[in-house]
C-alpha positions as CSV (number, residue, x, y, z in Angstrom):
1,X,-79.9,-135.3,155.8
2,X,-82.8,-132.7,156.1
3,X,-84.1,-131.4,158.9
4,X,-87.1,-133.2,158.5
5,X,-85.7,-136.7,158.2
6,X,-84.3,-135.8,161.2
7,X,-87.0,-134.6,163.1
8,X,-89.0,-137.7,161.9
9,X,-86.0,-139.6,163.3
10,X,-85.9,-138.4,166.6
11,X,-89.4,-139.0,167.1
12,X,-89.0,-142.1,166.6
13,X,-85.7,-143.2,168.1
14,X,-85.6,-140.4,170.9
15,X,-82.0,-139.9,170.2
16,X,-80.5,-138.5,167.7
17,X,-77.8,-140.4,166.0
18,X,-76.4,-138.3,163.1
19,X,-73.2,-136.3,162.7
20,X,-72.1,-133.0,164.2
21,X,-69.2,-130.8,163.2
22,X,-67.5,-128.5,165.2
23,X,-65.2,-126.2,164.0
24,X,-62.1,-125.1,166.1
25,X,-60.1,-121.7,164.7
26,X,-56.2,-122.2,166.6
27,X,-54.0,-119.0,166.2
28,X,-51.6,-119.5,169.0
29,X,-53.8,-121.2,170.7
30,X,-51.5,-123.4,173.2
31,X,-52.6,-121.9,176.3
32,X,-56.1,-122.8,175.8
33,X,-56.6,-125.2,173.6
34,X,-56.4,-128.2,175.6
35,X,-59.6,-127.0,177.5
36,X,-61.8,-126.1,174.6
37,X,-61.2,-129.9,173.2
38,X,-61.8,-131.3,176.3
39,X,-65.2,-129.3,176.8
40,X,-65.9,-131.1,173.5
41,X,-64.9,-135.0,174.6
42,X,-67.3,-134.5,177.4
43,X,-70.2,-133.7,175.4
44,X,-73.4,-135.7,176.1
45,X,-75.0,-135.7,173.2
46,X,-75.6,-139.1,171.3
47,X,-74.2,-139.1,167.6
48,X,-71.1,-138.7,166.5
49,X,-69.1,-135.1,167.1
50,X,-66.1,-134.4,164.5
51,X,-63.6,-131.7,165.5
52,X,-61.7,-130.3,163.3
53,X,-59.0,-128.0,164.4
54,X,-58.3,-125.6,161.9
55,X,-54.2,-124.9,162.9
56,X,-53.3,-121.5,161.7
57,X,-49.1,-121.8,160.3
58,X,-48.7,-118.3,161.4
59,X,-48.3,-119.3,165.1
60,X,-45.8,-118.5,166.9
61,X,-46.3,-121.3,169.7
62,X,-46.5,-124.7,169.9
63,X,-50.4,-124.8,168.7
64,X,-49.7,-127.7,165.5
65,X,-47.4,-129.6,168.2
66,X,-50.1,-129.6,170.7
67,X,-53.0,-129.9,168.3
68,X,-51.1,-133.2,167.0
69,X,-50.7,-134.5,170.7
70,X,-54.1,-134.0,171.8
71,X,-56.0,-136.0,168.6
72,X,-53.3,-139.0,169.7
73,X,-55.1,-138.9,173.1
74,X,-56.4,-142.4,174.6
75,X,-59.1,-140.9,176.1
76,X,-60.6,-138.9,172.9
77,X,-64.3,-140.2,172.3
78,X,-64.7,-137.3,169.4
79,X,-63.4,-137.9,165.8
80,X,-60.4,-135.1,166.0
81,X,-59.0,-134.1,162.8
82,X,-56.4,-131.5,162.8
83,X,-56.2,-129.7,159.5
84,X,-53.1,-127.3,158.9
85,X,-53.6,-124.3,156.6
86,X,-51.5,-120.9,155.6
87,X,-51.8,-117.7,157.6
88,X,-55.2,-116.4,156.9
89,X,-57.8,-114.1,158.5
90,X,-60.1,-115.5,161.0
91,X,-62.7,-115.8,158.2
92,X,-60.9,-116.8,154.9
93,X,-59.7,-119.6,157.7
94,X,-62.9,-120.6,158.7
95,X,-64.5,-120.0,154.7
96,X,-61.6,-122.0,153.2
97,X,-60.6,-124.8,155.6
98,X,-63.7,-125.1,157.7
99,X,-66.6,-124.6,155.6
100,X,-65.0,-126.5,152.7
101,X,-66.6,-129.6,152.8
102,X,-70.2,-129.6,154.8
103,X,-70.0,-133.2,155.7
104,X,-72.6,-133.5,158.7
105,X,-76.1,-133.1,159.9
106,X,-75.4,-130.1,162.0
107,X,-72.5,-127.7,162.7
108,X,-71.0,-125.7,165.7
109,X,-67.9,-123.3,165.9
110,X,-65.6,-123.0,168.8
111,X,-62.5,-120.7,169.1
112,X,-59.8,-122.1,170.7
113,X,-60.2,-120.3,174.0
114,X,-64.0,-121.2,175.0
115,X,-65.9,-124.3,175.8
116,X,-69.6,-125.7,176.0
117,X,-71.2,-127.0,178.7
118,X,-71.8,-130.5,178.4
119,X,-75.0,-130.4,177.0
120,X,-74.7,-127.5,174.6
121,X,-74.4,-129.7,171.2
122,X,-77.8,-132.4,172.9
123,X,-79.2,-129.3,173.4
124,X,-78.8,-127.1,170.5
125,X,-79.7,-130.2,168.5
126,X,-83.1,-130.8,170.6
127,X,-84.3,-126.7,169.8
128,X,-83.0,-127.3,166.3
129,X,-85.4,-130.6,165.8
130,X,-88.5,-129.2,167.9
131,X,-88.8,-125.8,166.6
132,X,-87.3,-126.8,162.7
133,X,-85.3,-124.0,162.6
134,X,-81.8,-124.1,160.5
135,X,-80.3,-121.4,162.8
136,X,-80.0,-121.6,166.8
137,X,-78.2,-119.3,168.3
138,X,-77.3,-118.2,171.8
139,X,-76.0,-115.5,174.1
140,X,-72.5,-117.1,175.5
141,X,-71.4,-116.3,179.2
142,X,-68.4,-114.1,179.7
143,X,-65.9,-115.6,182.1
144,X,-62.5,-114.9,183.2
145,X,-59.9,-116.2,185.9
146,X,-62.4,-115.0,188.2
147,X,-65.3,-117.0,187.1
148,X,-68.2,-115.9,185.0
149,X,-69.1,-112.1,184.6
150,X,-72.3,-111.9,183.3
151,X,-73.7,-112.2,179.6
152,X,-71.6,-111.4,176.3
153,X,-74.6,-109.1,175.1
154,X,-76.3,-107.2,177.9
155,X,-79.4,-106.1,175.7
156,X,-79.9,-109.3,173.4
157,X,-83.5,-108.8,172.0
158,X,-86.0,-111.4,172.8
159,X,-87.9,-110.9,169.7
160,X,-86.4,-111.4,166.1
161,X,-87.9,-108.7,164.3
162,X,-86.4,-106.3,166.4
163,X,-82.8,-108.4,166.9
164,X,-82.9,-108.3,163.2
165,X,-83.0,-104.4,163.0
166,X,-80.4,-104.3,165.4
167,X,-78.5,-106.6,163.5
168,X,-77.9,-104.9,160.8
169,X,-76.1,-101.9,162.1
170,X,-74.3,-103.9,165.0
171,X,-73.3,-107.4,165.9
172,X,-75.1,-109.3,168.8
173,X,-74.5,-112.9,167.6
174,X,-70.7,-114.1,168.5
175,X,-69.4,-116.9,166.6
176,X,-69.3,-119.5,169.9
177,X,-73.0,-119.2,170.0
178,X,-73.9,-119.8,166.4
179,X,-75.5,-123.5,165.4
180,X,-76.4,-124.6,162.1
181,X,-78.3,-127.6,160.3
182,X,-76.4,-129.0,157.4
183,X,-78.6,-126.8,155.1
184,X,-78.6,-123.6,157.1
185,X,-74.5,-123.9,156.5
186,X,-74.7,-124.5,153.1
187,X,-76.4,-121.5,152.4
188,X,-74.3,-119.4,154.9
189,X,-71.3,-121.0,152.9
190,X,-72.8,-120.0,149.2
191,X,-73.4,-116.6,150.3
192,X,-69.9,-116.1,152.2
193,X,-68.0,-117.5,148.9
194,X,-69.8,-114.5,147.1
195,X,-67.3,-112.1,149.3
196,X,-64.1,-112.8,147.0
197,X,-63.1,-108.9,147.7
198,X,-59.4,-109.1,149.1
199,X,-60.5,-106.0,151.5
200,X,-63.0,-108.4,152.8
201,X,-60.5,-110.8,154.4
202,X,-60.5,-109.1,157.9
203,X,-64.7,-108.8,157.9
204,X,-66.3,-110.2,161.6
205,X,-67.6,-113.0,159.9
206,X,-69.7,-114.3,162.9
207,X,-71.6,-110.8,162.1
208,X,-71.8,-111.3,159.2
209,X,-72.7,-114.9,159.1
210,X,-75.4,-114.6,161.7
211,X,-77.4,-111.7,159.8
212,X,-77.4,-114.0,156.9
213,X,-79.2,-116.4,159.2
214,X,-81.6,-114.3,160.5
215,X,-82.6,-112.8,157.0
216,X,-82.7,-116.2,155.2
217,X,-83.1,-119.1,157.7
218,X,-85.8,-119.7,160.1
219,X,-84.2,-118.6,163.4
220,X,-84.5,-119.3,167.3
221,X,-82.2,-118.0,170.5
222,X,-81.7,-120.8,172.7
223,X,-81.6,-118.3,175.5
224,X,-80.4,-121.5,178.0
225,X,-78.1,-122.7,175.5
226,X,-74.5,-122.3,177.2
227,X,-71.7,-121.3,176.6
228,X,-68.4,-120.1,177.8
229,X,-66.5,-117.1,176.3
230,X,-63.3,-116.3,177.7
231,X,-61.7,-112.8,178.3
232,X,-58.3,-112.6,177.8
233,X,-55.4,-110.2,177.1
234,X,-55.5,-111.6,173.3
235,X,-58.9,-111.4,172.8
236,X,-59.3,-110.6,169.1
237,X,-62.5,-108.5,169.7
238,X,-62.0,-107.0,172.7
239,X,-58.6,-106.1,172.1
240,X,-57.3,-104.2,169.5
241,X,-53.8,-104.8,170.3
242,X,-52.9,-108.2,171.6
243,X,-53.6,-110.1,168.3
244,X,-51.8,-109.3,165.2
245,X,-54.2,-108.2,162.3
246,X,-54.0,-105.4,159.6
247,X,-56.8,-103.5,160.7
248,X,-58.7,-102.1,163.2
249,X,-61.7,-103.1,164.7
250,X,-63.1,-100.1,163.6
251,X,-61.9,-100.7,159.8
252,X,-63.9,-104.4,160.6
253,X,-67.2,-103.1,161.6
254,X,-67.3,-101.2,158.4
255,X,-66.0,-103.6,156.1
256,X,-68.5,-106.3,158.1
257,X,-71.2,-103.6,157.7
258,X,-70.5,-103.4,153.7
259,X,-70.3,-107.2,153.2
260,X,-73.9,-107.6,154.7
261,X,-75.4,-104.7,152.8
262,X,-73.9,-105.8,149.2
């Protein structure tokens, strides 16, 4: 369906009543998963919102068992689909598992240990429509045990041009906040396909993801689009030795910085 169809729909209708596809990444994710799914049953928006755990083998915890419990739930209004795969990285996961078949309107990626406010996917969908842009994407809140702490990027741009500049050299877009129309992810998908490098596997695809966006995609921050990223002790960005992976974060940003530039 393209986005015009769509927007001619809603202006019709007043609702939108299409498909949207979230995207769930679970690396021993048992501690949190069960609140990042439930962020998504109480979504308000109108169509119909497929989930699709991606369950990572490599875990060490009981994420399949628990994945496999929660899509059995009574109570589930979302279409849940757990799909097992191999140990991968976070991106050849997403690339190979997620992105594999783009069967939806419009599509949203949440790790295992964050959530959406209840209106994020009505929302996202409503900027998408009005302003027909392919790529929405936001600035998630950080919160912890504590509550929230503030803004994942302190100095988010308001203007594009200059965000895009930025964006080159460093990431400002994190994965949780990025939103895509069915043919903003195809592209994203054709161009991420492209990166067959084996050295490429550990890239931070939401970087590199987003800057394709920006450079190809008509673009708009939904600056009161929310959502919630958690800070943890396994943190795969933030913490560059609570999550198992080849290389360093530092090794990532240049690898990330490469795959952009090629």
């Amino acid at each position: 369906m393209n986005l015009a169809l769509v927007y001619s729909m809603s202006q019709v209708s007043g609702e939108f009543s299409g498909t949207i596809v979230v995207l769930v990444r679970a690396f021993n994710a048992e501690t949190f998963l069960n609140e990042a799914i439930d962020s998504l049953n109480e979504q308000t928006v109108v169509g119909r919102v497929v989930v699709k755990i991606l369950c990572d083998l490599g875990s060490t915890d009981g994420t399949l068992s628990l994945a496999k419990e929660i899509s059995s739930r009574d109570d589930l209004k979302i279409d849940l689909q757990v799909i097992e795969h191999v140990h991968e990285s976070p991106f050849r996961a997403l690339l190979n598992y997620g992105m594999q078949d783009l069967e939806g309107d419009f599509f949203a990626f949440l790790d295992y240990d964050n959530k959406f406010d209840r209106d994020y996917l009505a929302d996202a969908i409503k900027l998408a429509i009005d302003k027909k842009c392919d790529f929405i994407f936001s600035n998630p809140k950080v919160f912890t045990d504590r509550g929230e702490q503030g803004r994942l990027v302190d100095d988010m741009p308001n203007k594009l041009e200059k965000l895009v500049r930025l964006q080159l050299w460093s990431n400002r877009i994190d994965i949780n906040g990025i939103f895509l129309t069915k043919q903003g992810a195809e592209l994203v998908k054709t161009k991420l396909k492209s990166l067959e490098l084996k050295t490429l596997d550990w890239i931070f695809e939401d970087w590199v993801i987003s800057t394709i966006s920006l450079l190809e995609l008509n673009s708009f921050f939904g600056e009161n689009l929310k959502v919630l990223y958690r800070s943890h002790s396994q943190n795969i960005t933030f913490n560059d030795t609570g999550t198992p992976k080849s290389i360093s974060n530092k090794q990532r940003l240049l690898l990330s910085r490469f795959a952009i530039w090629m």
